[in-house]
Every structure is written in structure tokens, then in C-alpha cells.
N, C-alpha and C positions, 0 to 999 in steps of 0.2 A: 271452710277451714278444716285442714287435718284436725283427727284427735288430741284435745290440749293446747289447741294453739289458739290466743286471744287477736292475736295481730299480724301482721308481716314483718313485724320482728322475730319473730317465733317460727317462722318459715325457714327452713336451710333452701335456699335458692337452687344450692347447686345439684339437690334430687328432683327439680321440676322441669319435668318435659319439655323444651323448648317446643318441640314438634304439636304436642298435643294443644299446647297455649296458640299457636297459628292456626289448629287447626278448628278450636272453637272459634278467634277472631273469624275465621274466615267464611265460618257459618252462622256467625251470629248470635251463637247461643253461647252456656252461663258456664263458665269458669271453675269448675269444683280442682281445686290445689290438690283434695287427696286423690283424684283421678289422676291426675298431671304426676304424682310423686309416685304412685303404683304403675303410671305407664312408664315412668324412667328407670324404674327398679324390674319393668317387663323387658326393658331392650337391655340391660345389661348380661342378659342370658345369652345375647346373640352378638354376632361379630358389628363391631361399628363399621358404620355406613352412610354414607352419603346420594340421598334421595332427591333427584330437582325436577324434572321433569320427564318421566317416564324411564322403562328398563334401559335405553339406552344411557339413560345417565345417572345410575346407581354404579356406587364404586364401593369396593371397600380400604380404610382407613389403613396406612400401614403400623400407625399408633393412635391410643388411644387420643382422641380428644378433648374429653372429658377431663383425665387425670392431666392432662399437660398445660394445662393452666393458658393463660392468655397469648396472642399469638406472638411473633415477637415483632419489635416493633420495623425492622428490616426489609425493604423489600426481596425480595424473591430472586435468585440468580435466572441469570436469562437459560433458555431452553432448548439447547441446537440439538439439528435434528440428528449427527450423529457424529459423535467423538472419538476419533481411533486412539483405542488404546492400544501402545508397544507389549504387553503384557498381558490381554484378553486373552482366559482361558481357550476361547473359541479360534482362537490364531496360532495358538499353539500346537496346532495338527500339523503333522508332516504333510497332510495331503490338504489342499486348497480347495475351493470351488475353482470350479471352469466359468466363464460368462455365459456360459450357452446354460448351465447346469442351472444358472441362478435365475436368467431368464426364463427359463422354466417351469423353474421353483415358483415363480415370482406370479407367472402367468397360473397357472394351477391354483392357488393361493387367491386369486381376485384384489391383489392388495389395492390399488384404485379403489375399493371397493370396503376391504375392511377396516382400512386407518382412518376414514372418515367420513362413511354411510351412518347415518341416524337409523336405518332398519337393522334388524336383526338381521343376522345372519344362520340359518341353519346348516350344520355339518349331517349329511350324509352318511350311512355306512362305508362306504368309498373313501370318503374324505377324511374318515377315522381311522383306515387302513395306510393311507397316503401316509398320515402323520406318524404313522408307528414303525413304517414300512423306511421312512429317509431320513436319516439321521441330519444329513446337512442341514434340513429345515432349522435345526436347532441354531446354527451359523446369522441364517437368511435372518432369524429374528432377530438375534441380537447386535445385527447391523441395522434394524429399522425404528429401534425404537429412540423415545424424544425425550428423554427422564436418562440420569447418571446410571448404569446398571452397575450393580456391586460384581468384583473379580469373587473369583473364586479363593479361597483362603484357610483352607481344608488343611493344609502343607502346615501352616505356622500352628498347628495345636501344640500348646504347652508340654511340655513333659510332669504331668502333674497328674495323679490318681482322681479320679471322680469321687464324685459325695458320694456317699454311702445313703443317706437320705434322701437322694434326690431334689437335693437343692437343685431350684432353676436361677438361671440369670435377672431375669424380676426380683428373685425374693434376694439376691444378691445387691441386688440395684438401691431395692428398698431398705435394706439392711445397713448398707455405705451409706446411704442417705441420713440413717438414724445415728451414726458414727459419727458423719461432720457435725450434727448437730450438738453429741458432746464435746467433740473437739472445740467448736465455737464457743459451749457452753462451760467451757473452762477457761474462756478468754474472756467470759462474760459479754459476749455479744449473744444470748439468747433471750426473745421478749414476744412475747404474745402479742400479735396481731389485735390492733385495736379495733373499736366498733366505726371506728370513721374509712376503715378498711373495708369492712363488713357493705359499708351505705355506698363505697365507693362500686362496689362489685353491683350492689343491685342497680346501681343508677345508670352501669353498663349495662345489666341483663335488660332492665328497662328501655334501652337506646337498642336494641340486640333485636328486638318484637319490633319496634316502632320501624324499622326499615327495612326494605325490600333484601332479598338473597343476594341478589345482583348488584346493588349497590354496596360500592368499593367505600369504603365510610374508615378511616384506617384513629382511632381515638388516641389522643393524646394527652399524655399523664404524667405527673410530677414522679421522676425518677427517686427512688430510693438511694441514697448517697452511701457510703461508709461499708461497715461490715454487712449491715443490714440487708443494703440494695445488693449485695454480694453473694449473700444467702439465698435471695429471693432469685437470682441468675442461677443459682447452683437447683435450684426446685426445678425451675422451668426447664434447662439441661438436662436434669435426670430423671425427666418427667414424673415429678409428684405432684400428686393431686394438690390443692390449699388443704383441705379435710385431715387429710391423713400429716402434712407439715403440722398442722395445729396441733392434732391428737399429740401427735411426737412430741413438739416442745411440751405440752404441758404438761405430757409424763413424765417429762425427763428432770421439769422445775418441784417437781409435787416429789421425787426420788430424794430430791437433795434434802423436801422439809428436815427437822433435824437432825442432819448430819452434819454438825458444825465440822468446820472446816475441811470436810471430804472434797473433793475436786472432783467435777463431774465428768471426768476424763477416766475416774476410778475404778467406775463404777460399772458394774457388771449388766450392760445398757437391757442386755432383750429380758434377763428376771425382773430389773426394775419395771420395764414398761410393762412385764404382764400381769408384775402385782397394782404398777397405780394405773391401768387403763382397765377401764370396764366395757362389759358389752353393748351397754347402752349407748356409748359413742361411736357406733358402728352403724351403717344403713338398714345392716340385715344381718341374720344369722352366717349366714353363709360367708359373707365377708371379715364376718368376726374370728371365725374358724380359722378359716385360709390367711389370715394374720397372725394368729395365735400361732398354729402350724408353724410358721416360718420361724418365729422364735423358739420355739420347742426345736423347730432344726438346727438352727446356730448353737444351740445351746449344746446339743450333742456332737455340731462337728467341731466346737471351739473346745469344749472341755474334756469330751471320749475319742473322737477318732482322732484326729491332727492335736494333741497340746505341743506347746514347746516345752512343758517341764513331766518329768515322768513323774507317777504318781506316787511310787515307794511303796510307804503307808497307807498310803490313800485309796490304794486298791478296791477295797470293800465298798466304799463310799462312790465309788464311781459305778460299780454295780447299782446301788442302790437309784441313783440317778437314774438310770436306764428305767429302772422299773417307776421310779416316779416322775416319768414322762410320757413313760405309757397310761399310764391312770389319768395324769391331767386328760389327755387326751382323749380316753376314753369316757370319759366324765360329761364330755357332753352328749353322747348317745344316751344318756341317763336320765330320767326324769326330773323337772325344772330344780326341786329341793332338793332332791337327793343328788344330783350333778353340782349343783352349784356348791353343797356342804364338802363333797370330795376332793374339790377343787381347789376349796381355799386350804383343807387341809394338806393337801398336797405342795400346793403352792409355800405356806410354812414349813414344810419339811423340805423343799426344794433350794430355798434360803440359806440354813441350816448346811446342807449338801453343800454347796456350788462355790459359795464365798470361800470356804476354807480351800477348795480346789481352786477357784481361779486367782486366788491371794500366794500361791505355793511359791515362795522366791527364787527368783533367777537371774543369773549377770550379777549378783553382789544388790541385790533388790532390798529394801526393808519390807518386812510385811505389809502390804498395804500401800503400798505406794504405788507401781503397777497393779492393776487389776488382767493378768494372763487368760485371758476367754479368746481373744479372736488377733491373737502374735503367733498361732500356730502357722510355720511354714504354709500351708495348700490353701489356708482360708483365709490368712490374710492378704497375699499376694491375689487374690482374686476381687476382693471385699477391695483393695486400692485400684487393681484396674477398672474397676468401675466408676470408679471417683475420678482417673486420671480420663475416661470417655469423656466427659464433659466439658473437657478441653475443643473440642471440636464444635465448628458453626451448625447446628439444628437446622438451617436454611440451605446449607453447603458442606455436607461431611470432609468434604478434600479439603478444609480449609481451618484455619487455627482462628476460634471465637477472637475476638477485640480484648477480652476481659482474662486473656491465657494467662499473665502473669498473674494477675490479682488472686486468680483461681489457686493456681499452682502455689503460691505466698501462704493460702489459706486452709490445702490441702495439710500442710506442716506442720495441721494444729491434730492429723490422727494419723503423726507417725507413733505419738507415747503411747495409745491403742493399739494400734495394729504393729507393733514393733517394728517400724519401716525405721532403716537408716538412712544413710547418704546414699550409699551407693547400690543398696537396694532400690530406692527411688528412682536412679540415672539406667538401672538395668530394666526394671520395669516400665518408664518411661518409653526409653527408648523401643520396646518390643511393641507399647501398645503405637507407637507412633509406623513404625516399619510395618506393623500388620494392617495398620489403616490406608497406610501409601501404597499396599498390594490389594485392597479393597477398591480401592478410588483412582488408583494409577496417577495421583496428581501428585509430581517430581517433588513441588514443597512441601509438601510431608517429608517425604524422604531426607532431604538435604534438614530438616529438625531434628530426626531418627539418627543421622550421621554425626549431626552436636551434640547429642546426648551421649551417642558411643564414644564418644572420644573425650568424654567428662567420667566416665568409669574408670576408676583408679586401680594401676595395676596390683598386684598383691604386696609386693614392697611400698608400696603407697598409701595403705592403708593401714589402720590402728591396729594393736596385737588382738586389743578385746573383737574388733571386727571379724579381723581374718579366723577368729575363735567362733562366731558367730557362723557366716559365712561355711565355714567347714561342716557346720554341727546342721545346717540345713540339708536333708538329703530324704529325696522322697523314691520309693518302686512304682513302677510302672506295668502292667500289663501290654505285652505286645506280643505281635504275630512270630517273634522270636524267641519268645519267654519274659523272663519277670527280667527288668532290668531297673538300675536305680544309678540315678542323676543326684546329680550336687544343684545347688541355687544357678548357678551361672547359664549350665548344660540345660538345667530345661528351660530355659529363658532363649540363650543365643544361639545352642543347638540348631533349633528350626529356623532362626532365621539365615544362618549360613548353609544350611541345607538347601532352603531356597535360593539364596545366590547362588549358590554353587553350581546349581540346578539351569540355572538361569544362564549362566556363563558356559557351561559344559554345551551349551549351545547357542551361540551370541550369535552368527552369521541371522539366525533364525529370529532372535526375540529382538534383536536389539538394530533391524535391519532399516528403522525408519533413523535413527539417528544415533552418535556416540554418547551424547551429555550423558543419556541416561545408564551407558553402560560404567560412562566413568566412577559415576555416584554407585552403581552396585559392587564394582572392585572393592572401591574404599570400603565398603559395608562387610563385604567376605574378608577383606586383608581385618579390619579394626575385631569384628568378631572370631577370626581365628587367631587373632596375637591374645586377646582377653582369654579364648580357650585353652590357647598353648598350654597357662600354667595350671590346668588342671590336671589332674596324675595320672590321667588315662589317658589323657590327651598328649600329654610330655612324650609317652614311651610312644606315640604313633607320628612324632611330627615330621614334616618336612620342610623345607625351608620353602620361602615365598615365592622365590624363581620355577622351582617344581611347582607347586602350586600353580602358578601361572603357564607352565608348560603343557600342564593336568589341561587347563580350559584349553588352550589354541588345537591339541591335539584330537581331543571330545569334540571342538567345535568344527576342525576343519574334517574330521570322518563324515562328522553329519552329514555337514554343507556340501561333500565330493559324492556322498552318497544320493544326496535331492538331485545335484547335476547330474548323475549317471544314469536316474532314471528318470530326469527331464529329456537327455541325449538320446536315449533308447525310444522315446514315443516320439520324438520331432525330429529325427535324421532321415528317415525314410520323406519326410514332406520336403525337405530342404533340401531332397536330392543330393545328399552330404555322406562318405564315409562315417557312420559314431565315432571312430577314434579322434579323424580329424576335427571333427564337432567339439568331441571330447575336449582336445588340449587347446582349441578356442575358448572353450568356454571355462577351464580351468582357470587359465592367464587370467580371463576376467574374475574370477573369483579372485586370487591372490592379488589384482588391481583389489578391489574393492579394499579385502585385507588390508594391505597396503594401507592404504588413502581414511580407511574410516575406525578401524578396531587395534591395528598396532601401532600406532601412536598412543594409547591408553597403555596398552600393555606393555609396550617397550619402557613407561615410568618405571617399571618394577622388575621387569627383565629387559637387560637391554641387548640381550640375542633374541628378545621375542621373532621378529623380521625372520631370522635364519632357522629359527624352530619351524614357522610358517611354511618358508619357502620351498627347504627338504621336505616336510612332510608332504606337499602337495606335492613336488618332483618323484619320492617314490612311489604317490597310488596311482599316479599316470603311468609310470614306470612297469606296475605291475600289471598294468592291463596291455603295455606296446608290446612286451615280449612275448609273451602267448600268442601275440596276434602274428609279429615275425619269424615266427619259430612253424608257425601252423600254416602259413599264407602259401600257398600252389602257384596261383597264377596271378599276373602281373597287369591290372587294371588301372583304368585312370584314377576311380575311386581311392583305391589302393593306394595310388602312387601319391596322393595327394596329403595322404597320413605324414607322409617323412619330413616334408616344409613346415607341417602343425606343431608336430612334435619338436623338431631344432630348433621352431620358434618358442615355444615354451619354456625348452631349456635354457636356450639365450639367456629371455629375461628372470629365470632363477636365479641364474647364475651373477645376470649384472645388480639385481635386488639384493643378493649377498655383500657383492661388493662394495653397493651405495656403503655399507653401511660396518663393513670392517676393513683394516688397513690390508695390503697386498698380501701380508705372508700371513694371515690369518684366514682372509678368504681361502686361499690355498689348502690349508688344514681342513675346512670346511668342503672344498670339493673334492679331496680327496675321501670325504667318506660317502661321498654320492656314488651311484649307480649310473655313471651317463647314458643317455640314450647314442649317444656317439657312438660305441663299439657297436651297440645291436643296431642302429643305421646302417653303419656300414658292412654289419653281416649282412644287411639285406639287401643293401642294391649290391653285393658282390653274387650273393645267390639269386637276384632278378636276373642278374648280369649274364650269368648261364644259359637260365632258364631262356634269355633273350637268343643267346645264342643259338640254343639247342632247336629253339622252333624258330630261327631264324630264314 
């Protein structure tokens, strides 16, 4: 038995080495628990991992398993071996593999060989160079692998300033963790985990030893019903330990001892937990730290760098904070008595500090009634997108948990925290759902992303105090252009119309395997740039939606004439073919495609899209015939074979205009074309000579 412990009551289960307790079964010999609890406190130095049967079957975890509590009870989405996404960073190269390229690749690689040999494989100096040497490799991979691979999502960063402390996304995760729990805890749904909880865990860790690795053994348990079993969804989502849940609530109920009638919603969450949590509830020093830390950082980016209320008077006091947070801090490098007496003194002066700053009223506030620590603009909009992650299946990130509503119903209990409103919620909502549908490329995200955009109310739609609100959010930014600074909206839907926009500015390209998806990205650019319009900056640069949409077809069809021209230019010489005649074969078929798959969306919103299309691609054929007729000597079959390509092209421009405007509109429309008609027949009049002259 550890030190102190009389029984296995007394044992915390969840610091005992699974691995080590197998590993005496399996020798036979005698079970010492504080062995077991020093070897699980040895592996938490190192990355988790998974050990079965020799190196080829060590993996490492992509989360912890430990902190993420029990598995869920779900099985597992099936596993195909490869998903094209419309949208993969790696597809979005103007230049493609060739099959020969990939064959290659492929053969060099030994992949027969690497996807599912049990030997190791050793690389060579050679093989190291190979890798460094071809970028497409990089392509090859992410076509073979059997797992969902995450998009690239670099594009949708926030317009939001970085901590100053180096806050990480963990200690953010754990922080919103510690948030819902007041939030709940003002609904009075917070209650300590009983001992039949406790018996219920070892009877599993007990069942956990008794059975082989291999055996699928899936345990079934009496669901937690109500807010309860709702919390305990919201742990296992945002992966927290049991440990570190318990600590939390029963900091959070030992806060409230006499505070009659305080609401634990009030209350300034990370001072209280650092005053009622001790270190002895902690595995280890190190662990104590690094949670302390994290409070000691909220505390500085909720009430000194981002507040929402300035401090006036308070000026002095805010200094002083600074300084007694360094001391907590420092307090523990300090010897056991003399850290610990610093610590608490500081911690009372810290009290003292922070209440009357985070009490400062705002919006028409009584004192005390709001507690202002983490409503600041940058921290709380971060602290909710983590809360609003949890909305997604843990088994299947593309996909919306069973429990989204119930989640989202209960989210509502730390808007009075984090000063989220309505329409704050429907803005951040929606960005965290559009950044997850460019992650995972699955269209159902998306089409959630586009109900939440169209749930944001426009500024006439909203309350005076809101639009008050709303205005008063505005954060700088550092970038490659200088300091610039955003309102709440701008750094939210900014990036993600940037990436539409992005995305449309070359549709022939992203969107080539099918329309559905491009329709769903319009909606997404037209609903985030009507919301942007009414920003002040935005106002004086607008354009109406038809431009806009002019914007894409014109972006898209340069591209798309630019891949044909240097498709035409390496495959004319094989095909025995004039390039220009190739050329305006292969244009027609572009403008078919056009036609048949991308303007039908766009003609919703313009309904000259068709003749925007049709000219555009008639002049950059245009500009490559006449250099060629102006320049051409002599009079070949190759040659001569250009002028039936070209008349046929224009033809069908010509009759594509008409489908689709009445007679004396079309007309308007051809008269601002270039035909290739007159320089045709510049040219067969000047063959004509020519014919004669070496006749």
C-alpha cells in the first residue's frame, strides 16, 4: 500500500499503472500499488502511447487517454480507404500529378510494402534525399491514407490579437470547462460525484485487468438522465479528466460557503478556485503549477490586458496586480514555509485587488451583479469557442454530436459570464461551424454554418443597447501590412468570406467534381458580405452582388483559360493538331462545362452571368487568333484548320448569348464583341494572294 493508505478505498485508481499491474500478472509476482502509482506518474513525462506487440505496433495517441474519461459508448465510423475531398489543400495546385509521375512515386516508395509489412522499414541516405528532393510526394500521401485527414485551415484565423501570456488552447479548453461548471452551478445543477461512482469506476478498472487487449468487451451502464448526464457529455467532449471535474466542482461549492445569496455565476471563478483548491489535491507538484499558471493567466488576460470596462481609478490597482502575480508565482521556487506564508499573503491581497476590478459596472450593471473578469472582447470569444467545439461527435469530427441541442440549451447558462449575447452566439457559432466544414470537408457542417448566418440579425434588427455593445467591441491586430483594427463582425466573417471568395475566384478548379457545393459557398460569401456591408469600412468599398459575382466568373474563367493554354501547348504537338485549333476546341468545351454546371448557380444572382461567361472567353481566344493572322506567312493545312475552330466557337458564343436574351438585346451584346469574322476574313483574303502569287 502507498504511504497512508489503509485499504483500497484509499487508493485513487486513476494514478495506477494499468501497464505495470499486467505486467506483474503476467510474471507472477507481487503487486506493490506505490510501484504502479510512481510508474504512472513515470509515463506521464512522455507522449501517450500505445504498446501491443512489438515496434511495429506502437502508436502515439492523438489525445490524451487518460484525461478523456471513458470511451464512448458508440461504435466507430467505418474507415474508407480514401475520400476525395473538393477542397483538399493538396488539389488545389494548379499543377496535377501525371500517372506516370505517380507510378513512380509509388514504385520508389515500396508502398505494397509500407501500408502493411509488420518489418520495419529502414530509409536510407538516398531515400532521405528523395523525400526532401519531391514535393509531390507530399500529394501521393495524402491520397493513401485510411483515417479522415484534417484540411488545411490557416486562412480562417480570427482577427484577434494573441495572449500576451501565452495562453494555450488546453488551458482555454480547461478554463471554459471551469465556466460551464458555474454556469450550471447557478442553475443549481452542480453535485459531487458520489462514492457509488467511485466503486462503479473500480469495478470497471477491475473488468479492464481481467480481460485480454484484444478482446472487444464494450460495458454497459446506467445513463445519467437530466442536467447531470449532460455535464458528464460535456467532460467527456472536452476531454476532462474525472480528477480535475471533481477538484473543480468542489472548489467552486466550498466558494460559495458563506456567501448568502451570491450566484455562482458572480463570482470571479479562477481567484476562488485558487483560494479553495489546495496542492494537495493535485498528483504532483508539477501538475499543481501548471494549473495554478493557468489561473494566474486568466486572471491577467480577463482583468489587465482585454477588460471590457476601463479602469479610470483603478489604474494603481491594476499595477499592483501585475506585481502580485508575480510573487504568487514566484512563491513557489521558494522554500516549503517561506513559499507557502507568501502565497497565502498574496493571495489575500489578491482578493482585496481583483473583486473591486472585476465588480467595475457596465451596460447600467449594479455592483456586483455581473462579475467582469472574462466578458472582455478577445477572451471571451475564445473561452466560448471552445465550449461551442463540443458540439461535434469525438468519434466523427464532420459530424453534429446527438446531444447538439441539449449542449447548446446549456451553453446559455455562461453567456452572463462571458457577456455573450444573441447575436454574438449566432456569429460565433457560425464561424466555429464553417472553420470545421473546411477542416473535414463534410457539406453538413456547412449547410449548419449557412442557418446560423442567416439567424444573425441585421443592425436595424437589433437592440439599441446591442448595436452599443457590438460597436464598443474592436480589437488591433498585427499584420504584414501594419497594425490594423477590426470591429466584432470583421474578425469573425472577414476570413471566412475571404475564403469563399477565394474559393470562387476559382470555381472551374475547386468546385470541379460538382455544383451542390459551390451553391452552399455563394450563399456563404453573398450572407457574409450583406452582414459586412453594414460595417463603415465596408459601406464606403461596396459593390453590389452582380459585380461581385462578375468578380468570380471573370477570376474563375482567366484561370480555367490559362490551365487550357498550357494544357494545349504540351498536347498539340502529340495530337498532330494546330494549338489554336486545339485551343478553341477546347475552349467551347470549357464554356459547355460553364454552361451546364457553374452558371446555373450564378445566373440566381446575376442573371447576365451566361453573357459575362461567354464574352469573356470569346475575347481571350480572340486575343490569341489575331497575332496569329496578322503574323501567319504561309498557308498550311495545320493553319488552315484554325479558321473552322475559331467560327465554330464563335457560333456557339454567339447562340449561348441568345439562349438566353431576347433578339435586340443580344444584338447590344454582339455589338460590343470583337468577331473573329473580320480577321477570318482578313485571312483567307491574304491566303488568297498568297495562293495566287505561288500559284
Amino acid at each position: 500500500m502507498p504511504p497512508g493508505a489503509v485499504s483500497l478505498d484509499d487508493v485513487d485508481l486513476d494514478q495506477v499503472s494499468v501497464e505495470y499491474v499486467l505486467g506483474c500478472v503476467k510474471k507472477g509476482g507481487m503487486l506493490e500499488l506505490s510501484e504502479a502509482i510512481r510508474d504512472y506518474h513515470d509515463s506521464t513525462l512522455f507522449p501517450h502511447m500505445i504498446n501491443n506487440m512489438g515496434s511495429t505496433d506502437e502508436f502515439f495517441l492523438v489525445t490524451n487517454s487518460e484525461s478523456s474519461g471513458s470511451p464512448p459508448k458508440r461504435a466507430p465510423p467505418s474507415a474508407p480507404l480514401f475520400t476525395p475531398s473538393p477542397i483538399m489543400p493538396s488539389l488545389l495546385k494548379s499543377q496535377s500529378l501525371s500517372s506516370t509521375h505517380v507510378e513512380e512515386s509509388l514504385d520508389s516508395m515500396h508502398v505494397e510494402e509500407s501500408l502493411n509489412s509488420t518489418q520495419v522499414q529502414e530509409l536510407s541516405v538516398d531515400d532521405i534525399d528523395d523525400f526532401e528532393d519531391d514535393d509531390d510526394l507530399e500529394e501521393v500521401d495524402s491520397r493513401r491514407t485510411s483515417r479522415r485527414i484534417p484540411n488545411d485551415a490557416s486562412d480562417l484565423a480570427l482577427g484577434l490579437p494573441s495572449f500576451a501570456t501565452g495562453v494555450s488552447d488546453d488551458d482555454l479548453r480547461e478554463t471554459a470547462y471551469e465556466i460551464l461548471l458555474a454556469g450550471a452551478g447557478a442553475a443549481g445543477g452542480l453535485i459531487i460525484p458520489t462514492k457509488e461512482k467511485k466503486k462503479e469506476k473500480r469495478s470497471r478498472f477491475m473488468r479492464k485487468l481481467g480481460r485480454s487487449k484484444t478482446e472487444n468487451v464494450v460495458y454497459q451502464s446506467q445513463n445519467a438522465t437530466g442536467l447531470v448526464g449532460l455535464l458528464e457529455t460535456m467532460r467527456v467532449q472536452m476531454e476532462i479528466s474525472e480528477a480535475m471535474d471533481i477538484r473543480t466542482r468542489q472548489g467552486l461549492l466550498n466558494a460559495l460557503v458563506g456567501k448568502v445569496g451570491k450566484r455562482m455565476d458572480t463570482l470571479l471563478i479562477p481567484l476562488e478556485l485558487l483560494c479553495c483548491i489546495s496542492r494537495t489535491e493535485f498528483p504532483d507538484k508539477k501538475a499543481y503549477i501548471r494549473w495554478q499558471k493557468r489561473q494566474l493567466n486568466m486572471l491577467e488576460e480577463g482583468l489587465l490586458n482585454h477588460p471590457i470596462v476601463g479602469f479610470g481609478e483603478s489604474g494603481r490597482k491594476a499595477s499592483e496586480l501585475r506585481i502580485l502575480l508575480a510573487k504568487i508565482e514566484e512563491s513557489e521556487s521558494l522554500p516549503s514555509s517561506t513559499g507557502e506564508l507568501q502565497r497565502t499573503e498574496c493571495l489575500r491581497s489578491l482578493r482585496e485587488i481583483c473583486i473591486p476590478l472585476a465588480e467595475r459596472p457596465a451596460r447600467g450593471d449594479l455592483t456586483g451583479e455581473v462579475c467582469h473578469w472574462a466578458d472582455g472582447y478577445h477572451l471571451n470569444v475564445r473561452l466560448y469557442e471552445k465550449l461551442l467545439l463540443s458540439v461535434f461527435d469525438v468519434l466523427d469530427e464532420g459530424k453534429l454530436t446527438e446531444e447538439v441541442e441539449e449542449i447548446l440549451e446549456l451553453l446559455k447558462s455562461t453567456w452572463r459570464i462571458l457577456g455573450i449575447t444573441e447575436t454574438i452566439h449566432y456569429i460565433c457559432y457560425a464561424w466555429v461551424l464553417f472553420r470545421q466544414f473546411v477542416i473535414t470537408s463534410e457539406q453538413g457542417i456547412l449547410q449548419h454554418a449557412i442557418e446560423q448566418l442567416k439567424k444573425i440579425p441585421l443592425k436595424e434588427q437589433r437592440g439599441p443597447q446591442e448595436r452599443l455593445q457590438l460597436k464598443s467591441l474592436l480589437s488591433r491586430v498585427e499584420r504584414e501590412e501594419g497594425v490594423r483594427e477590426f470591429t466584432f463582425l470583421q474578425s469573425f466573417l472577414l476570413p471566412i468570406k475571404k475564403w469563399a471568395d477565394k474559393q470562387l475566384g476559382d470555381y472551374h478548379l475547386h468546385f470541379c467534381e460538382g455544383s451542390a457545393l459551390m451553391e452552399d459557398i455563394v450563399s456563404v460569401a453573398m450572407l457574409s458580405r450583406r452582414l459586412l456591408l453594414e460595417e463603415p469600412e465596408m459601406a464606403v468599398q461596396s459593390v453590389t452582388d452582380r459585380d461581385q459575382i462578375e468578380t468570380y466568373i471573370a477570376l474563375s474563367i482567366k484561370n480555367a483559360f490559362t490551365r487550357t493554354l498550357q494544357e494545349v501547348e504540351t498536347t498539340a504537338d502529340a495530337r498532330n493538331e494546330h494549338p489554336l485549333a486545339l485551343l478553341a476546341e477546347q475552349t467551347k468545351n470549357l464554356l459547355k462545362k460553364d454552361d451546364t454546371m457553374f452558371l446555373p448557380i450564378l445566373s440566381q444572382r446575376h442573371p447576365q452571368a451566361t453573357v459575362v461567361s461567354a464574352s469573356l472567353l470569346h475575347k481571350l481566344y480572340g486575343n490569341k487568333l489575331k497575332p496569329f493572322i496578322d503574323g501567319a506567312e504561309h498557308l498550311t493545312e495545320d493553319v488552315v484548320s484554325v479558321f473552322p475552330a475559331a467560327d465554330s466557337l464563335e457560333q456557339y458564343v454567339m447562340a449561348l448569348i441568345m439562349s438566353v436574351c431576347e433578339d435586340a438585346t443580344a444584338e447590344v451584346y454582339f455589338r460590343k464583341l470583337t468577331l473573329y469574322k473580320k480577321a477570318l476574313e482578313y485571312g483567307e483574303q491574304k491566303f488568297g494572294k498568297w495562293i495566287k502569287s505561288n500559284g
